[in-house]
N, C-alpha and C positions, 0 to 999 in steps of 0.2 A: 523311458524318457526322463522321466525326475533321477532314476541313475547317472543318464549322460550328463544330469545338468550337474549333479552334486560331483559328480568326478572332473567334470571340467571346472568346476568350480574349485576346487580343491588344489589341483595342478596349476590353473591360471593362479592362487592366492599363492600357493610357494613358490612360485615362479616369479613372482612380483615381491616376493619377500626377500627370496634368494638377490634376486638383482639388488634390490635396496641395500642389504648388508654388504655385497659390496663397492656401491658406490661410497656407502658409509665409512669402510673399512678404509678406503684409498683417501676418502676425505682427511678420516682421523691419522691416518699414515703422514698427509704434505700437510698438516696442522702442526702433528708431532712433529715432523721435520721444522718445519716454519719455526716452530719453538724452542728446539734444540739449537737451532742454527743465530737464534735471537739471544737464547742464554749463554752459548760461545762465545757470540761478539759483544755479549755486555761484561764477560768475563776479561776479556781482553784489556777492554775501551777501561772496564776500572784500575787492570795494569799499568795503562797508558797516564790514565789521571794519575794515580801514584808518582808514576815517576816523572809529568811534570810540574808534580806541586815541589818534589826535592827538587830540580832544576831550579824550578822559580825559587825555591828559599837562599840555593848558591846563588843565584847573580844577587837575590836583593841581596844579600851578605858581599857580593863582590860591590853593588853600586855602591852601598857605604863606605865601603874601604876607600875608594875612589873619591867620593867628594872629601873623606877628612882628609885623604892626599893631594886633594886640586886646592882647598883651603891652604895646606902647609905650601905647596907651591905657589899659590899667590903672594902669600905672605911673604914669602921670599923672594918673589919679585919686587914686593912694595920698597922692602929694605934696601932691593939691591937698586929700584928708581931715586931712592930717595938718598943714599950715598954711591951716585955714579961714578963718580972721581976716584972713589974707594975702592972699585971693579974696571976689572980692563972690558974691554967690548965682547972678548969671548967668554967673559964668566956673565956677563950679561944677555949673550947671546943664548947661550944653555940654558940659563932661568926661564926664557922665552918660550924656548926649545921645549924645556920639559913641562911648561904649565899645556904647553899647547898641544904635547902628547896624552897626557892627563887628560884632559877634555874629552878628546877625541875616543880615549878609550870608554870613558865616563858614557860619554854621548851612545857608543856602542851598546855596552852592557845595559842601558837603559832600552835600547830600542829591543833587547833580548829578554829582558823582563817585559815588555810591554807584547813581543811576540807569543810568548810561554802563559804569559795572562788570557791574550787570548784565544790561544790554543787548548788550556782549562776549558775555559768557560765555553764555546765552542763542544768540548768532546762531555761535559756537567750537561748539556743540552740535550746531546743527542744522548746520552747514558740514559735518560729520564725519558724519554722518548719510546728505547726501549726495551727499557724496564716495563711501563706499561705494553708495548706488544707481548711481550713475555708473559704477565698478569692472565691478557685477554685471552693466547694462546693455552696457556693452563688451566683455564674455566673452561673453554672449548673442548679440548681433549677431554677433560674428565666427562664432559654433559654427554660427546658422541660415543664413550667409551660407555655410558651409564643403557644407551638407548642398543648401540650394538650390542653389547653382552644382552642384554635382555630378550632384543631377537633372536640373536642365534642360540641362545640356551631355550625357544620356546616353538621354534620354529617347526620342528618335529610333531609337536602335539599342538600347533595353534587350529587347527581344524576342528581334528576331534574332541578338542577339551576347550574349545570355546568358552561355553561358560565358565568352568574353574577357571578359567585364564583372568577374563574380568571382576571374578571377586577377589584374584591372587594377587592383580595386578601392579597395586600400589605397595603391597609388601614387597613383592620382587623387585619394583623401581629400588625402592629406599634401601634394600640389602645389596644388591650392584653397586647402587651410588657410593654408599658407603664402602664396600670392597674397592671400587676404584680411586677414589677419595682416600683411604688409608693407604694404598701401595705407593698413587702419589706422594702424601705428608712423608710416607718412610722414606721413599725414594732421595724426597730433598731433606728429609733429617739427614740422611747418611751424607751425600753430597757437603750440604754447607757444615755438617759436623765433623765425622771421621776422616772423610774423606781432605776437606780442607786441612784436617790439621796433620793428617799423613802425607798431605804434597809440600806441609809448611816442612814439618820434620825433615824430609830429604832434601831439599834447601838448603836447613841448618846442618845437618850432617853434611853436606858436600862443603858448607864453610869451616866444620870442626876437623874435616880431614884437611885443608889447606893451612889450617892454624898451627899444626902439631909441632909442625918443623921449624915455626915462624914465634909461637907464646903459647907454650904447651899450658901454663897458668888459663889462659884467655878459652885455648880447646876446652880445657877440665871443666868450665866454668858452663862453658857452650851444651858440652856433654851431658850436665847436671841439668840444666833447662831443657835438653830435650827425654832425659827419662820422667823429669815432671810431665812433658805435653802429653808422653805415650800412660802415661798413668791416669791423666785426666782421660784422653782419650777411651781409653780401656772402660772406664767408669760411661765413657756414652755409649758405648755401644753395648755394655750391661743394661742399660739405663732403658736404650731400644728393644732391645729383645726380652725387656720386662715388659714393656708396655705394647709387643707383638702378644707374647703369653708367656706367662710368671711360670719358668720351669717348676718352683717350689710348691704349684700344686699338686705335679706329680709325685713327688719327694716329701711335704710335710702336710698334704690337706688344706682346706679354705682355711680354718682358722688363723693357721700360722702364715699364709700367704697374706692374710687380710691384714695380719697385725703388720708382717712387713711393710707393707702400702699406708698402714698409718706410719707408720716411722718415718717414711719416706716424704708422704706429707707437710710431715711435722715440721720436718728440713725446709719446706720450700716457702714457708710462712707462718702467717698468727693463727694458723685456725690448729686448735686441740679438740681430740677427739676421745671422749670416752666411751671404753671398748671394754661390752662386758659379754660373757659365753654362757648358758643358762641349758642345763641338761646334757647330754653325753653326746659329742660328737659322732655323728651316724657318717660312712665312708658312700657315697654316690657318685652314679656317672660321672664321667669327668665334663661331658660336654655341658653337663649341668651344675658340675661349679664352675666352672668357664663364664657362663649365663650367670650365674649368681657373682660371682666376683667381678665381671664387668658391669652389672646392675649399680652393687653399691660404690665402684669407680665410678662410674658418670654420677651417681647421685652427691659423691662426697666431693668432687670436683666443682659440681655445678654451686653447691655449698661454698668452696674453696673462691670460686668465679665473680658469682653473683647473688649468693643470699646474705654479704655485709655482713656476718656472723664471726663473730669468735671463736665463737665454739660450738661443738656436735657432739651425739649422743649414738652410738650404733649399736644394737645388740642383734645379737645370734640367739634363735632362739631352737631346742633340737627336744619336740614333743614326739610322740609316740606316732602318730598318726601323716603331723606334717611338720613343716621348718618353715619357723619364720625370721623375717628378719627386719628391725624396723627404726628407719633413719632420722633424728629429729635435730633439728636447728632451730636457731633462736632469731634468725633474719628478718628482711624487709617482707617475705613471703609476697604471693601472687594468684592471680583470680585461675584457677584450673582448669574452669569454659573457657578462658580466654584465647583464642589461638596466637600462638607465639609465633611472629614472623624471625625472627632472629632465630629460631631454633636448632634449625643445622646450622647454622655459622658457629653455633657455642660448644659443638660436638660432634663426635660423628654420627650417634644415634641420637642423642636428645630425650626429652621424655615418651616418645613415639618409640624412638628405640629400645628406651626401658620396658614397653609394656609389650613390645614383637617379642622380647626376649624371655620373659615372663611368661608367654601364651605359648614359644617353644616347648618349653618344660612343665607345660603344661599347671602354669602358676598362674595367681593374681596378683595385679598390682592395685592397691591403693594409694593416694594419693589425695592428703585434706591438705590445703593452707588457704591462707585468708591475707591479704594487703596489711601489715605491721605484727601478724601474730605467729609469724613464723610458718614452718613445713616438716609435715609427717609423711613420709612415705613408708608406706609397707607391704612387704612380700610374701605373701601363701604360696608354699611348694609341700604338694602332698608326697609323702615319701614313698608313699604303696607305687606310683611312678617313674621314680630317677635313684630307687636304691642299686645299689651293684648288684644285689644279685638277683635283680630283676631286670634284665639287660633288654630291650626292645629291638 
């Protein structure tokens, strides 16, 4: 009897899970749609504003022209009222003639500026509009995308590993979230980056091949701005797939990845980092400098972010037994009980994910600061665990 019930049990719960995933699936399917079809049309709608804010600058440029030309025609009416006897009635006539075509045209171009104003403002409304469906749709996806992957990658063992299921639970939320949360940010890094400046480029190149024939000077010139955009460009998607994974720690080790990452730092503001190395570089897993070089990235960021510091202090430390490594700033610091509601908005892991990643490889984190006395963070990684040739 307790068999029948645990087997119907069992079948009734993945059968119930099964349907949920994909009502989930088809929701997040006409969500993504929803949102794709939102960020199309506000892709457009910003084309549209462009090109009628250049309309509106030609007419007001054209209404000007017009009134200093309805002035000069006045004026010339006034002269030609005030010696009639001096003009026969058809040079008089004309004068009439032309203040009165001026006008009208005047009168025109005004009601064309005042159409294109508010056909702006109008398409500036609905742009903002949705932009935020866009927003909402974005958060949507990632949250049903956070909840689906987590069912269907558990769905298999939710029965028989129930318990492990509820003590794993919230690390596996926060590792999905954050996997779909990064594919998103990558997703629209490449979009509004590479990709923007590879549809600007062929643009430009279709304008440098109609030039050739026309001010080869004007092409040359065109040509030279578009091998700068592809060199900048070049440089972002180096930039991306540094901050996917630093090919160079396959190639030079943490050390020399780390140093590049302060260099790279160093470019992007006032914060200076001294970076000191302390006994003989030991070569380990790689998924465990992976873990340690994304540790002290989010640590030296969140420095970069929000600890108002100047300046940092990082050392590598490589003892016999284990590696440490330990980060200090001279900032506003912060109470460490405190739970930080802003946390994942400031990263993808945050301090939560400094220490999941930590407990991967089987490390501790440390972690003292105080409100005006700055922050020490530090990392224990025993090596008898993540050396290479102790492979797990």
């Amino acid at each position: 009897m307790d068999e029948k019930i645990e087997e119907f049990s069992e079948k009734t719960l993945n059968c119930i899970l099964r349907e949920t995933v994909d009502a989930m699936e088809n929701s997040k399917t006409q969500i993504f749609d929803i949102y794709e079809g939102a960020r199309s049309e506000v892709e457009h709608i910003q084309m549209d504003i462009k090109e009628v804010k250049e309309k509106v600058y030609e007419v007001i440029e054209k209404v000007d022209r017009l009134e200093v030309e309805e002035q000069a025609a006045k004026q010339k009416l006034v002269r030609v009222s005030r010696n009639f006897k001096s003009y026969t009635e058809s040079d008089i006539q004309n004068c009439y003639e032309a203040v009165k075509d001026v006008q009208i045209r005047l009168a025109i171009a005004r009601e064309q500026e005042e159409h294109l104003r508010h056909r702006r403002d109008t398409l500036e409304i609905r742009l903002r509009k949705l932009a935020a469906t866009v927003e909402k749709s974005k958060h949507l996806v990632v949250k049903i995308g956070v909840v689906l992957g987590y069912l269907s990658s558990q769905i298999n063992a939710v029965v028989t590993q129930i318990e492990m299921l509820n003590q794993d639970k919230m690390l596996g939320v926060q590792v999905i979230k954050a996997q779909e949360t990064e594919r998103l940010r990558v997703s629209r890094e490449i979009h509004d980056g590479p990709a923007q400046t590879i549809a600007n480029l062929i643009y430009q190149s279709s304008i440098c091949e109609r030039m050739i024939d026309i001010d080869s000077d004007e092409a040359k010139a065109g040509l030279q701005e578009i091998r700068r955009q592809i060199r900048h460009c070049l440089g972002e998607v180096r930039r991306i797939i540094f901050d996917l994974r630093p090919m160079s720690l396959d190639d030079l080790g943490l050390v020399a990845t780390v140093d590049q990452f302060l260099g790279k730092l160093k470019t992007r503001g006032n914060l200076s980092v001294a970076f000191n190395v302390e006994g003989i570089e030991v070569k380990i897993n790689q998924y465990v400098e992976v873990s340690i070089f994304r540790i002290i990235q989010e640590a030296l960021n969140n420095i970069y972010r929000h600890a108002e510091s100047p300046s940092a202090e990082l050392r590598l430390i490589y003892g016999k037994e284990y590696m440490s490594v330990v980060i200090k700033d001279i900032g506003k610091g912060f109470l460490v009980d405190q739970p930080h509601d802003n946390e994942e908005q400031n990263g993808c892991f945050g301090l939560m994910g400094m220490k999941e990643r930590a407990a991967i490889i089987h490390g501790q984190l440390l972690i003292d600061s105080k409100p005006g006395c700055g922050t020490e963070i530090r990392l224990l990684v025993p090596l008898s665990e993540v050396c290479e040739s102790d492979i797990k």
